[in-house]
N, C-alpha and C positions, 0 to 999 in steps of 0.2 A: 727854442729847442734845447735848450741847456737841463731841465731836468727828465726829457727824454735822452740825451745824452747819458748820464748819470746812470739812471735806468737800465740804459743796455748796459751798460758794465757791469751794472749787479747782476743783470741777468744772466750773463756768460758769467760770472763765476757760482752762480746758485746750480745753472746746468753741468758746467765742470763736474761741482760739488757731485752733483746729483748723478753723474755719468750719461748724461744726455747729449748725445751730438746734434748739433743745431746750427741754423742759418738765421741768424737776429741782423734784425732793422729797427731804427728809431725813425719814427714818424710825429709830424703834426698831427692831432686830433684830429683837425680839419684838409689834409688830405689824404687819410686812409679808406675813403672812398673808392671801391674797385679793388680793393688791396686783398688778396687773401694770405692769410694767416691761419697757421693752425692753431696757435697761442696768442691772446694781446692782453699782454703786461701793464697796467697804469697806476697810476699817480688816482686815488681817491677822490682828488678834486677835478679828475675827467670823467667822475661815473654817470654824470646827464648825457654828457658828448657820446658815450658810449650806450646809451639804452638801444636795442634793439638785434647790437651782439650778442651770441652765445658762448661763444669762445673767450672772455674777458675774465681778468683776473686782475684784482686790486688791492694795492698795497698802502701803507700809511705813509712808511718809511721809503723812501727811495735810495737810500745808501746801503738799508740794512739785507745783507746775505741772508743772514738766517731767516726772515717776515718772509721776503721773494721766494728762496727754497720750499720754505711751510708752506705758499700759497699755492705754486706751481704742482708740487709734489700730491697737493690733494687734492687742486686737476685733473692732475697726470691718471693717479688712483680713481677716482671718480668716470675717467673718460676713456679708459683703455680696456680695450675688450680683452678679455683673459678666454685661452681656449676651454673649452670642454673637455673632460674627461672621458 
C-alpha cells in the first residue's frame, strides 16, 4: 500500500489546491470491492484492476500535484451538472 499511500497525499493537496472538500481513503485494488467512491484516483499500472469503474481517474506520476489536479479537475468538469439558466 505504499504507493497508494503516496497518492492520498497528492490527492489532498491537488483538492486543497483545487478548493474541493473531500473525504479520501487509500485502498488495495483488491479490496475496493463494495467500496463507494465518488472519485478513484490510481496509479496507471492498476488500470486492468480497475476496468469496469466509471468513476476512475489515472495518473502516471503519483507524486506529482500538478498530473492529479489536471486529471481530477477534468473529472470534475466533465461530471458536474451545471444548473440551467
Amino acid at each position: 500500500m505504499g504507493s497508494s499511500l503516496i497518492l492520498k497525499m497528492t490527492v489532498e493537496k491537488a483538492m486543497k489546491q483545487l478548493g474541493v472538500a473531500c473525504e479520501i481513503e487509500h485502498q488495495a485494488t483488491g479490496t475496493m470491492s463494495g467500496i463507494k467512491a465518488d472519485l478513484i484516483v490510481a496509479s496507471r499500472g492498476f488500470a486492468d484492476e480497475l476496468t469496469g469503474y466509471d468513476n476512475v481517474v489515472l495518473v502516471t506520476n503519483v507524486v506529482s500535484v500538478d498530473e492529479v489536479k489536471n486529471v481530477i479537475s477534468a473529472y470534475l468538469d466533465a461530471h458536474t451538472a451545471t444548473p440551467s439558466g
